[in-house]
C-alpha positions as CSV (number, residue, x, y, z in Angstrom):
1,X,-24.1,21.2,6.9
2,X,-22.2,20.0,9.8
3,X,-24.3,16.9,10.5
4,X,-24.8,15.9,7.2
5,X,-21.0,15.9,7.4
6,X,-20.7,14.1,10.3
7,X,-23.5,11.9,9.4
8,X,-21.6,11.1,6.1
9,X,-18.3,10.3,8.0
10,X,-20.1,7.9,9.9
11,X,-21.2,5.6,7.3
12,X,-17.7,5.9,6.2
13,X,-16.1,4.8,8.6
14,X,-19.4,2.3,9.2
15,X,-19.4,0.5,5.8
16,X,-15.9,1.8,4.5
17,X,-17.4,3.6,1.6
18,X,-15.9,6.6,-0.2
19,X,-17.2,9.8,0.9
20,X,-19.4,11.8,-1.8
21,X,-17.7,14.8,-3.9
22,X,-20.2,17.0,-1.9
23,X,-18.0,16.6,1.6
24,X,-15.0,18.1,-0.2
25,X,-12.6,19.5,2.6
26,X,-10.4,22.6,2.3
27,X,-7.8,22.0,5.6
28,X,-4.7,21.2,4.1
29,X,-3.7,17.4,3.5
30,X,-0.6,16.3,3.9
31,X,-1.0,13.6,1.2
32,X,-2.8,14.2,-1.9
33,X,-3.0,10.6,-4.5
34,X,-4.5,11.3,-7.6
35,X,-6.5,8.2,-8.7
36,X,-7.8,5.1,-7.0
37,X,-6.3,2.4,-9.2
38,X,-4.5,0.1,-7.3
39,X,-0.7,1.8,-7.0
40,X,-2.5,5.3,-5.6
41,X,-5.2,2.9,-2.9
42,X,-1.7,1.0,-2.1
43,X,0.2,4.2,-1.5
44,X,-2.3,6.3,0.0
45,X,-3.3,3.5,2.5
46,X,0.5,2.6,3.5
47,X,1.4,6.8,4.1
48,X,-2.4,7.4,5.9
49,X,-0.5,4.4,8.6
50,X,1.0,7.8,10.2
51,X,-1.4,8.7,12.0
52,X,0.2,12.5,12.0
53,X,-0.7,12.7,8.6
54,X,-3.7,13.6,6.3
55,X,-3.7,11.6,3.6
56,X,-6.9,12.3,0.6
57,X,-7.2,9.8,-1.8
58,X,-8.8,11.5,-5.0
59,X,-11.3,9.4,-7.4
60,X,-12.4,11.0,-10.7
61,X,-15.0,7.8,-10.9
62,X,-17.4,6.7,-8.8
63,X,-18.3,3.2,-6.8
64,X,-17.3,-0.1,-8.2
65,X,-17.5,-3.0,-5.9
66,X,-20.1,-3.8,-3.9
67,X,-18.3,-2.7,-0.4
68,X,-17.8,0.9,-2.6
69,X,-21.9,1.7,-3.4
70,X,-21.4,0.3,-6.6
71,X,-24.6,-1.2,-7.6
72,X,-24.5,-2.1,-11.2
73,X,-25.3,-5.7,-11.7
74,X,-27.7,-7.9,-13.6
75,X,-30.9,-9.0,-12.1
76,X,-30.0,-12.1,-11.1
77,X,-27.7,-10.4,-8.4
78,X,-30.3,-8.9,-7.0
79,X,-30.6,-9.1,-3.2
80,X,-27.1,-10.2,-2.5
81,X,-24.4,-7.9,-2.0
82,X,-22.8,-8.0,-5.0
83,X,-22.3,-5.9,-8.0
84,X,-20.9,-6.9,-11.4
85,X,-17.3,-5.6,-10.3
86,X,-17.5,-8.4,-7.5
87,X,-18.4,-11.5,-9.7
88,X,-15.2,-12.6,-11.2
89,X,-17.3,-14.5,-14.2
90,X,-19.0,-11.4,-15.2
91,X,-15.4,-9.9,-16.2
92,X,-15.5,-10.8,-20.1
93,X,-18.9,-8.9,-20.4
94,X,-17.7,-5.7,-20.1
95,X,-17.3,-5.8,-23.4
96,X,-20.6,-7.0,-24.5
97,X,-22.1,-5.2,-21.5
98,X,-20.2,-1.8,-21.4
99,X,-20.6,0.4,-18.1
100,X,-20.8,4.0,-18.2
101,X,-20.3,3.7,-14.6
102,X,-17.0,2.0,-14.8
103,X,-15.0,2.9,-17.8
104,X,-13.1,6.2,-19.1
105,X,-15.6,7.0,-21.8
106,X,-14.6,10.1,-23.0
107,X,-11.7,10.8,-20.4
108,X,-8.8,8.8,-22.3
109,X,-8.1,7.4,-26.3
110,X,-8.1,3.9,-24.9
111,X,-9.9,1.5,-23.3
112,X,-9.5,1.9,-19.3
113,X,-11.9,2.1,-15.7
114,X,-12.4,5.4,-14.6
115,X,-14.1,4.0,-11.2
116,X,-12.3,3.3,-7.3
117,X,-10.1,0.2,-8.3
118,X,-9.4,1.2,-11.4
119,X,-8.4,-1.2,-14.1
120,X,-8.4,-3.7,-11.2
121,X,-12.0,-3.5,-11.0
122,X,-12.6,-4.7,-14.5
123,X,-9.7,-6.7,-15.6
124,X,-9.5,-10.3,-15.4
125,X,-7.6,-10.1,-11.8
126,X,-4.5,-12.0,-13.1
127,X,-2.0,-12.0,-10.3
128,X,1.5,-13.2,-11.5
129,X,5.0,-12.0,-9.8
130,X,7.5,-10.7,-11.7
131,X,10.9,-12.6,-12.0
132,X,13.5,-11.2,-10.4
133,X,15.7,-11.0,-13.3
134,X,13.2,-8.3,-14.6
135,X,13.7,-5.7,-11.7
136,X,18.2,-7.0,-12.4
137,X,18.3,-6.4,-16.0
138,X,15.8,-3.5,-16.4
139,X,15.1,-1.6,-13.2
140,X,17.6,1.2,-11.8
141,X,20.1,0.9,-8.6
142,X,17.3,0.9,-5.9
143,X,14.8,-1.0,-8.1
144,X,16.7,-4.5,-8.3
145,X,14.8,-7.5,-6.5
146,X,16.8,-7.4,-3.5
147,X,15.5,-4.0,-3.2
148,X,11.6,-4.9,-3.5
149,X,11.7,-8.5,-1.8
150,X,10.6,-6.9,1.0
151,X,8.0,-5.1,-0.8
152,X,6.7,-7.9,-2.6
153,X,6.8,-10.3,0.7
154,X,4.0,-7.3,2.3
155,X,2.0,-7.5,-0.8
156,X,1.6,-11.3,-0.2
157,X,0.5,-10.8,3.1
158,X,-1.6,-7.9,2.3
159,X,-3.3,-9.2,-0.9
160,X,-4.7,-13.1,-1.2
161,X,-4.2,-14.9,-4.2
162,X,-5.6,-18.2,-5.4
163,X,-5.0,-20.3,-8.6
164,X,-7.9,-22.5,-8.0
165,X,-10.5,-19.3,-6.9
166,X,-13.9,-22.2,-6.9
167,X,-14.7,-22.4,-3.0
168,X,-15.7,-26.2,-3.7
169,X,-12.2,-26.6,-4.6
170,X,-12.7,-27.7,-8.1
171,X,-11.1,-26.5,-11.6
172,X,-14.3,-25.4,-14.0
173,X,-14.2,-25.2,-18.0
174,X,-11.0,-27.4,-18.2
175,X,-11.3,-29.2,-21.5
176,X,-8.7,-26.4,-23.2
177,X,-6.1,-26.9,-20.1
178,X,-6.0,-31.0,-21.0
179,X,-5.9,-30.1,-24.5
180,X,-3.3,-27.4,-24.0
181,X,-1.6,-29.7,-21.3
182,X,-1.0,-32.3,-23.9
183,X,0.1,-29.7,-26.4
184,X,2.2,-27.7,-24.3
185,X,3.9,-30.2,-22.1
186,X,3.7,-33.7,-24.1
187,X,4.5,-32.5,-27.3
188,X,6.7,-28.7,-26.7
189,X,8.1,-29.8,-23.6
190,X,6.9,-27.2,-21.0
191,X,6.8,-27.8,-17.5
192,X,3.8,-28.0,-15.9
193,X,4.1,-25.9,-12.3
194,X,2.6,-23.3,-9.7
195,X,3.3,-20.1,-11.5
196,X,4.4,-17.9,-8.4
197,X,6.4,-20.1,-6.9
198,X,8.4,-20.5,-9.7
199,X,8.1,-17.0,-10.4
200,X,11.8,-17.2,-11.4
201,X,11.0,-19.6,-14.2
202,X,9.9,-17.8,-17.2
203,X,11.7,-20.2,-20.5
204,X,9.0,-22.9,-21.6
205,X,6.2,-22.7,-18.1
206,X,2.9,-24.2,-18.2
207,X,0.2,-23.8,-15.7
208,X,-3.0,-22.3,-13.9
209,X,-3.8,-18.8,-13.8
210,X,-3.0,-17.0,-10.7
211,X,-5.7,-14.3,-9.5
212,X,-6.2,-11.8,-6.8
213,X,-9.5,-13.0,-5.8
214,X,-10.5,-13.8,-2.0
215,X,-13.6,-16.1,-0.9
216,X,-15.2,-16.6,-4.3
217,X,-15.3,-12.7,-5.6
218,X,-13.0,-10.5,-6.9
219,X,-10.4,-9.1,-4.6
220,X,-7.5,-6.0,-5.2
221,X,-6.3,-3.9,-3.1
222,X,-10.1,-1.7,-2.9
223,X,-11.1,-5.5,-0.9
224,X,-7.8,-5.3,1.2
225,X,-6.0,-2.4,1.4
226,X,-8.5,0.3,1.0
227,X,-10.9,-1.1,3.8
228,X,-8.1,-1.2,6.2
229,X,-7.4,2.6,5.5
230,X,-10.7,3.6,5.7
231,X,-11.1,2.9,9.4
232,X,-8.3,5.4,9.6
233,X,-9.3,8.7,10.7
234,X,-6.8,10.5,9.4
235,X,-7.5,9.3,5.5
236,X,-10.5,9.8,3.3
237,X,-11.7,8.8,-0.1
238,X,-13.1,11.4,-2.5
239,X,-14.7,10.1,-5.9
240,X,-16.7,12.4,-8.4
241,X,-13.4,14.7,-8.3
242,X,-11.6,15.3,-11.4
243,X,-8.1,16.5,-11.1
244,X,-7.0,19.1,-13.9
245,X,-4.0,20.2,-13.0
246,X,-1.4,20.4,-9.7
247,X,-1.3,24.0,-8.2
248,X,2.5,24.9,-8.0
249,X,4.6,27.6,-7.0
250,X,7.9,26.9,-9.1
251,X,9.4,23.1,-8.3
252,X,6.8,22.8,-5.4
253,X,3.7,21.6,-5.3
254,X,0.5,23.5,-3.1
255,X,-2.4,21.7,-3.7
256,X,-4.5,20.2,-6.6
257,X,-7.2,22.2,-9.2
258,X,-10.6,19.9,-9.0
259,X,-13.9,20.1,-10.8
260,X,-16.5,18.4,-8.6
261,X,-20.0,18.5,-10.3
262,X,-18.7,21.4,-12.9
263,X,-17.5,23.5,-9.5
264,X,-13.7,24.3,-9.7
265,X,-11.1,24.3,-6.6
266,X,-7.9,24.3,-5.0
267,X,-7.9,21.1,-2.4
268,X,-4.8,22.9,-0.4
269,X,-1.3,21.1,0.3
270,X,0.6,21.4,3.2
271,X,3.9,23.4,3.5
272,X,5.9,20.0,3.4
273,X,3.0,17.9,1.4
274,X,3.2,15.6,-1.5
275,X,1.4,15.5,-4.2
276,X,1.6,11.5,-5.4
277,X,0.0,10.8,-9.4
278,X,-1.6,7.8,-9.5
279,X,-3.7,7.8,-12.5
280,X,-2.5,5.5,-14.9
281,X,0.0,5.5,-17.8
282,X,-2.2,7.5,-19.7
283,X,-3.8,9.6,-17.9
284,X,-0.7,10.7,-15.1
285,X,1.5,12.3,-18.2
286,X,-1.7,14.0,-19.2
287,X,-1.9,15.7,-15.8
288,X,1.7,16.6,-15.6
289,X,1.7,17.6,-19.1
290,X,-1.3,20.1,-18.5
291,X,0.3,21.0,-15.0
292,X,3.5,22.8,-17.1
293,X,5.5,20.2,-16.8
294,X,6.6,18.1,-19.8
295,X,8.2,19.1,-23.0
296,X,8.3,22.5,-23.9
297,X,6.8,22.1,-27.5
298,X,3.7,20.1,-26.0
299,X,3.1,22.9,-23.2
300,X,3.6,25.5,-26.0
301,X,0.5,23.6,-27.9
302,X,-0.9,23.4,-24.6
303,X,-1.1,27.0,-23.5
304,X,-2.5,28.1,-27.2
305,X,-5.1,26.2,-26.6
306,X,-5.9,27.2,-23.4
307,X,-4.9,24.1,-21.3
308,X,-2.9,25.2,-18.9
309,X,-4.9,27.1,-16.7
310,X,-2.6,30.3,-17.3
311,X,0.8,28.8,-16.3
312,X,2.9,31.0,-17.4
313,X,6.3,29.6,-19.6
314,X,8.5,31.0,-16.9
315,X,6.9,28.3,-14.7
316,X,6.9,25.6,-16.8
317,X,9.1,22.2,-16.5
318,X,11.2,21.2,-18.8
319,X,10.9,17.6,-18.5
320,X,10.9,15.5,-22.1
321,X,10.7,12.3,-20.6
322,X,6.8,12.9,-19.5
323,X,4.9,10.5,-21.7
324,X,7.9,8.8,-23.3
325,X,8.3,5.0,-23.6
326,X,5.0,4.2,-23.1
327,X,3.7,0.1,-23.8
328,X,1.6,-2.2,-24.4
329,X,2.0,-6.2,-25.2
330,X,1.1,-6.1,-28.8
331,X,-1.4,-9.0,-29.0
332,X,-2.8,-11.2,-31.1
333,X,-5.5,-13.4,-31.1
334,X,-5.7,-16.7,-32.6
335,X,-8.7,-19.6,-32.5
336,X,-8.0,-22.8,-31.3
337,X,-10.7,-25.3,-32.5
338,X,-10.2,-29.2,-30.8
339,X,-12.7,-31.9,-31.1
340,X,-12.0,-32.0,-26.9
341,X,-12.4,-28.7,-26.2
342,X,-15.7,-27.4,-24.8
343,X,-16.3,-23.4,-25.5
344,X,-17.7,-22.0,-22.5
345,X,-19.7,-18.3,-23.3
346,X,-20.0,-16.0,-20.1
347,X,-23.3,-14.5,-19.9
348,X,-23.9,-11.2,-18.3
349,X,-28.2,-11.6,-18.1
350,X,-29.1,-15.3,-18.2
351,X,-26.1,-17.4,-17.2
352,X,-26.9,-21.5,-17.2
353,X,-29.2,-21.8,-14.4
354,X,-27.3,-24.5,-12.5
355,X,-24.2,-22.3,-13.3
356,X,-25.8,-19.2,-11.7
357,X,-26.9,-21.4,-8.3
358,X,-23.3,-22.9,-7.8
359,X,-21.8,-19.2,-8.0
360,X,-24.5,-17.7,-5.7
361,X,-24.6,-20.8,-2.9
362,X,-20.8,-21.7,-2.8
363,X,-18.9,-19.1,-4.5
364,X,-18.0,-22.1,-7.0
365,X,-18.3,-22.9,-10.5
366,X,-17.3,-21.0,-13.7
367,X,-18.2,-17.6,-12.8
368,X,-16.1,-17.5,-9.9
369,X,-12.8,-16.9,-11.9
370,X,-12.1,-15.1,-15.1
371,X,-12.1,-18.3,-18.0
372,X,-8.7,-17.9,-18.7
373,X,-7.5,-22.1,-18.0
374,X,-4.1,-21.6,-18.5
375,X,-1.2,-19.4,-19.2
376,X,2.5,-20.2,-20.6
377,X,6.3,-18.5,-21.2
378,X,8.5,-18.7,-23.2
379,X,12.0,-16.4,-24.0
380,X,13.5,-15.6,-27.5
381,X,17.3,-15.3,-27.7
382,X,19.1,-13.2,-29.8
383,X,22.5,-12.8,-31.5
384,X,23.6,-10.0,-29.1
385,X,23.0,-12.3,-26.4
386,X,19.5,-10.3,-25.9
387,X,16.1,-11.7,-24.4
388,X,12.4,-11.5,-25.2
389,X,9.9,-12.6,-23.2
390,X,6.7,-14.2,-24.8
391,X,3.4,-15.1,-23.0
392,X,0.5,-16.8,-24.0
393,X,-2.7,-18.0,-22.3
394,X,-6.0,-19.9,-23.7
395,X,-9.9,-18.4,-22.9
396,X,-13.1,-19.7,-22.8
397,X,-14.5,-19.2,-26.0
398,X,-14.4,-18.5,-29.4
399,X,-13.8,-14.7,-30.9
400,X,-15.8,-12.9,-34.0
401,X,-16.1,-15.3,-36.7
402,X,-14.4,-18.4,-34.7
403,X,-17.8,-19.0,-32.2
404,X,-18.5,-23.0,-32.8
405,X,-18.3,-25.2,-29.8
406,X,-15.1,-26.4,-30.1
407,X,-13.5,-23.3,-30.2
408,X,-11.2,-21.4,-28.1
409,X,-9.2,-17.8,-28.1
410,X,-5.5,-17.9,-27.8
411,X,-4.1,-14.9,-26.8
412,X,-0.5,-14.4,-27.9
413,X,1.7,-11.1,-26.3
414,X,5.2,-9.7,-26.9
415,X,6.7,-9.1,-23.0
416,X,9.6,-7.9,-21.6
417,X,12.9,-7.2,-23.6
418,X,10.9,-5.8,-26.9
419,X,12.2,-2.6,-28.7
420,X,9.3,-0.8,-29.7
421,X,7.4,2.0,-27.5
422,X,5.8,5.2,-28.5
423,X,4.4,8.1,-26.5
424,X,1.3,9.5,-24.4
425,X,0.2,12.0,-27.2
426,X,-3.2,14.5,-26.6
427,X,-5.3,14.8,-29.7
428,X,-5.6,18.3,-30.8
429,X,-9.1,18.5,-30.5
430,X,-10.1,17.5,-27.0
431,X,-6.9,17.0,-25.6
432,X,-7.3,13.5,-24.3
433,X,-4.2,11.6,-23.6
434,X,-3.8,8.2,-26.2
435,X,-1.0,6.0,-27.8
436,X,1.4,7.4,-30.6
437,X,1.3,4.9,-33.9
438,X,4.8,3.6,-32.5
439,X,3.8,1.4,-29.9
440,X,3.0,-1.7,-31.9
441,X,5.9,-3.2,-34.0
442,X,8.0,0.2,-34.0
443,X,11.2,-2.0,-33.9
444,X,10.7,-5.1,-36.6
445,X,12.6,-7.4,-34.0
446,X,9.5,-7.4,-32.1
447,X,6.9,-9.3,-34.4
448,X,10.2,-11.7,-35.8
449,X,10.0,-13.0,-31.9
450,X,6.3,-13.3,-31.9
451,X,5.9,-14.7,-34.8
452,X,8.9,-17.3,-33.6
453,X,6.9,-17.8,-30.7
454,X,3.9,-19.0,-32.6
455,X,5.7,-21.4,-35.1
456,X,7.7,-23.1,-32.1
457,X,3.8,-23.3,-31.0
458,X,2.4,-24.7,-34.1
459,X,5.4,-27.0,-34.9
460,X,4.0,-29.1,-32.0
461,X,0.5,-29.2,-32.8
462,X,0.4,-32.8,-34.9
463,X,-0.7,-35.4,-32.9
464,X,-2.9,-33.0,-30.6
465,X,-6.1,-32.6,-32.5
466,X,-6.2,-28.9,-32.0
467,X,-5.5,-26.6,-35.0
468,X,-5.4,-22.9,-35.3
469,X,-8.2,-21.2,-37.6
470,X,-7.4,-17.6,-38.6
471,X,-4.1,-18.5,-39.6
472,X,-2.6,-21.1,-41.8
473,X,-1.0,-23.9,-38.9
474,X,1.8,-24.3,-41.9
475,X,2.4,-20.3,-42.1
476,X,6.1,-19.9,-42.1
477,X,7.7,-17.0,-39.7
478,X,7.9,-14.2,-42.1
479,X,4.0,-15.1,-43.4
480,X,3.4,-15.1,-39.5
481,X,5.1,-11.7,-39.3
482,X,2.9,-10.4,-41.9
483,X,-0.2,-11.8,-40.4
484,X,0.5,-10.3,-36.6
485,X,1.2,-6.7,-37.7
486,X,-1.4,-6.7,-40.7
487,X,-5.0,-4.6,-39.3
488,X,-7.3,-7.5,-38.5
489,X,-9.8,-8.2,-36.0
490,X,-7.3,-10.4,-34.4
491,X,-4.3,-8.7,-34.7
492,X,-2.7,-5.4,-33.2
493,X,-5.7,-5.2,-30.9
494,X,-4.8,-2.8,-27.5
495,X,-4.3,-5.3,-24.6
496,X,-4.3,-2.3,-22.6
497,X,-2.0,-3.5,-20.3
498,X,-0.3,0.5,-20.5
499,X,2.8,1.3,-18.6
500,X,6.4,2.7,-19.0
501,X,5.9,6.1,-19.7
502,X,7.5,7.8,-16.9
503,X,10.3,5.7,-16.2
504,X,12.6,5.8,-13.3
505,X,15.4,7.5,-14.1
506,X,13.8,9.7,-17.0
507,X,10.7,11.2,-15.6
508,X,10.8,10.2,-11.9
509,X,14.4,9.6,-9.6
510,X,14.6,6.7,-7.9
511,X,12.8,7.9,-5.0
512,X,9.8,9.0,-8.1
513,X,10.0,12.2,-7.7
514,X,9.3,13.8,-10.8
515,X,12.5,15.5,-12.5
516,X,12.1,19.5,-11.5
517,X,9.7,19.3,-8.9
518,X,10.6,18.6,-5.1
519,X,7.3,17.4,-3.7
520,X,5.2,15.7,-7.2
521,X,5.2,11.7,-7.5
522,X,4.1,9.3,-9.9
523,X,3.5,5.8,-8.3
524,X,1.6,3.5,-10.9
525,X,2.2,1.7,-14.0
526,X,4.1,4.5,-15.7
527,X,7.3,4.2,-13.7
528,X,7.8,0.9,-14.8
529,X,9.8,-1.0,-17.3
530,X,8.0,-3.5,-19.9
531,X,7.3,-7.1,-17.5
532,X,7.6,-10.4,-18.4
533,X,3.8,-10.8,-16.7
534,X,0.6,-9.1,-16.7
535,X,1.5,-6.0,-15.0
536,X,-1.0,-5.8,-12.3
537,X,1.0,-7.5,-9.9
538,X,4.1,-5.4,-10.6
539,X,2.3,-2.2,-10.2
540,X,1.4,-3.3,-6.7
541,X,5.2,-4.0,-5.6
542,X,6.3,-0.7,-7.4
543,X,3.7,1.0,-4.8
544,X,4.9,-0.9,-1.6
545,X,8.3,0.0,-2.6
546,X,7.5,3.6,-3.5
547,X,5.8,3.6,0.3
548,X,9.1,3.2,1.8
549,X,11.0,5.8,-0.1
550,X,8.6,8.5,0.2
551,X,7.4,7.7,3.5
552,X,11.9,7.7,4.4
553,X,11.5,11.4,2.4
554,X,8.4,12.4,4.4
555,X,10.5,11.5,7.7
556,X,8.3,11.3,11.3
């Protein structure tokens, strides 16, 4: 057994690939980060820099990217090293192509990746800072950007970014930028500009997508972060190891519960250990909530049912905040058809031949980015002197019954400053962690500024040639209002862009520890407030900053 270990550990440390469930460790660890998304590989790689300290990163999932084992792929990747995850064209198809490799299946009520990356390793990649007056308005003392500009300037340097990801140094599938260009900035009058560097500017913004890709494939902290920590001795990466609850005694955390291939465990804590959450904003009030610690009615329901592993109520945490809050940008979808525009449809099997050459010789072409050609801001103000933030961006292609040629997907989102949130709620069957009903539209203020948002959109249409297909281009806002929250295909759909639901200063302190414990953590998208951006980019500075504070409470 020991040189299969040791045999194991060194193609670890040879190819920086996780080690299998079967090497599971029982020394202590003085580090234990529950999930592999990219908050727990940014956190786990910046405390494993002690080299004093054992840090274990724990993966219920298994490979991804190539450099990971994954090796899902189509056959036209065969012989390169490259798996789906890698190519950043192949991202769409996940939905025509599902993996049971990569997503949750039956683990969450949602759409998410239960693999190493996480949701970074099937998302579109979309890299875009937050501005500043997001951390200053919504963020706690210790959270405002003076706070994480230091944070954010080491995620620059750690992570590359690229608005123009082709190697050859061209912009692919543009037709819908000109178009929206013309729209956007001619007629609305947007400013066309580089998106992080005016990350400040978020009132009428035009402009590329930003993504975290490097050299032509997808990037993310598994590309830059983990690979560095891997050469580490003191860390190690555990996948095929599902977490069901943290092992306490009172407020303090000893160690983690496990199933690994149906086996269960205790993977052991040291005396002054942490325990750091990292598994989403769905799943990490899930494994507080069936750790004890949540609100008392839920762990009531819990322990009837036999989810608690025996945790007595005289060991539970009374913490109500678990699970509260919780977000996503409600989203709608609406086709844009232009006699300009050229659809582009992302293939997963048989991509255009000349396509599929470009991407495999240069690392150029359409599938080296996402097909997303552009995204734009814009902020609603209200009466009480309130903001809303508004985001749209324009795909490749068509959506359901809108496929022709010409056509094109808008997606429209509700940002920062909305009203509405819900909560992380188990079903009583299976007790898997999903939205409540209130997420979406909770607060009616919400849909009146979307539905603002897309009239100030279609009152400069004439002139363009473009004209919107699911929805009347002469709808008036409340007719909008009723469209957006109506059930459609193209309305009220999950962006699954899931956060907020154990916020700083509720659930977590400022340093994110959770209330009533000492030595638990959550560091991922749960701990934030509602951005004005995609959230990815956020999550990563809420782990660089999270570094400092618990590496300051972890001391030498």
């Amino acid at each position: 057994m020991l040189t299969l270990l040791f045999h194991i550990l060194f193609l670890v440390r040879t190819y920086a690939s996780p080690i299998p469930p079967e090497s599971s460790a029982v020394t202590p660890y003085d580090v234990i980060v529950i999930g592999s998304g990219p908050a727990g590989v940014i956190i786990a790689s910046r405390l494993s820099e002690n080299s004093a300290r054992k840090v274990l990163l724990i993966e219920g999932g298994g490979p991804s990217y190539w450099v990971t084992g994954g090796t899902e792929r189509p056959q036209w990747l065969a012989g390169t090293n490259l798996s789906r995850v890698d190519v950043p064209g192949l991202y769409s198809t996940i939905y025509t192509n599902p993996s049971n490799n990569l997503l949750c299946q039956n683990k969450i009520r949602a759409y998410g990746a239960c693999t190493i990356g996480g949701n970074s390793a099937i998302n579109a990649g979309l890299f875009y800072e937050p501005p500043a007056s997001d951390f200053d308005k919504y963020f706690p003392a210790g959270w405002k950007y003076a706070d994480l500009a230091p944070s954010i300037r080491r995620l620059y340097q750690a992570q590359p970014s690229t608005s123009n990801p082709s190697l050859d140094g061209i912009y692919y599938e543009q037709s819908d930028y000109a178009a929206a260009k013309q729209w956007l900035v001619n007629n609305a009058g947007y400013t066309e500009l580089d998106i992080n560097a005016n990350a400040a500017r978020k009132t009428k913004v035009f402009g590329h997508p930003v993504y975290n890709y490097a050299n032509g494939r997808r990037g993310g902290p598994v590309i830059s972060y983990l690979q560095t920590a891997l050469k580490r001795p003191n860390f190690q990466l555990q996948s095929g190891t599902w977490v069901q609850r943290i092992a306490r005694t009172g407020s303090q955390a000893t160690g983690v519960v496990v199933n690994i291939g149906g086996t269960t465990s205790t993977i052991p804590l040291t005396t002054k250990g942490r325990v750091i959450v990292s598994g989403g904003a769905l799943k990490s009030p899930e494994l507080l909530m069936k750790s004890g610690i949540g609100d008392p009615a839920v762990l009531t329901t819990l322990s009837q049912a036999n989810q608690l592993g025996g945790i007595p109520p005289s060991q539970w945490i009374n913490n109500t905040a678990v699970g509260d809050g919780l977000f996503d940008n409600p989203n709608t979808f609406i086709e844009m058809e232009g006699p300009t525009i050229s659809a582009y449809n992302y293939q997963y099997d048989s991509p255009i031949p000349s396509d599929k050459d470009l991407y495999l010789t240069k690392k150029s072409g359409p599938y080296s980015f996402a097909g997303g050609s552009c995204s734009f801001w814009d902020t609603i103000q209200h009466a009480d002197g309130t903001v809303a933030g508004v985001q749209g961006g324009l795909g490749a292609a068509g959506y359901q019954a809108y496929t022709n040629a010409m056509t094109v997907t808008m997606n429209i989102y509700g940002t920062s400053g909305l009203g509405s949130s819900g909560k992380v709620v188990l079903d009583p069957t299976n007790f898997l962690p999903g939205p409540s009903s209130s997420v979406y539209y909770s607060n009616p203020r919400d849909a009146q500024d979307i539905a603002t948002f897309i009239r100030r959109l279609f009152d400069a249409l004439p002139g363009t040639g473009l004209r919107p297909l699911n929805i009347n281009q002469t709808a008036t806002v409340s007719q909008i209002v009723q469209y957006i929250t109506s059930y459609t295909p193209y309305t009220r759909g999950q962006v699954n862009h899931w956060s907020s639901s154990c916020r700083i200063g509720g659930c977590v302190d400022g340093n994110t520890t959770v209330v009533g414990t000492g030595n638990v953590h959550v560091v991922d998208a749960s701990i934030l407030a509602p951005l004005s951006v995609n959230p990815q980019m956020g999550v990563m500075i809420a782990a660089e900053r999270a570094w400092e504070l618990i590496n300051r409470l972890m001391g030498p």
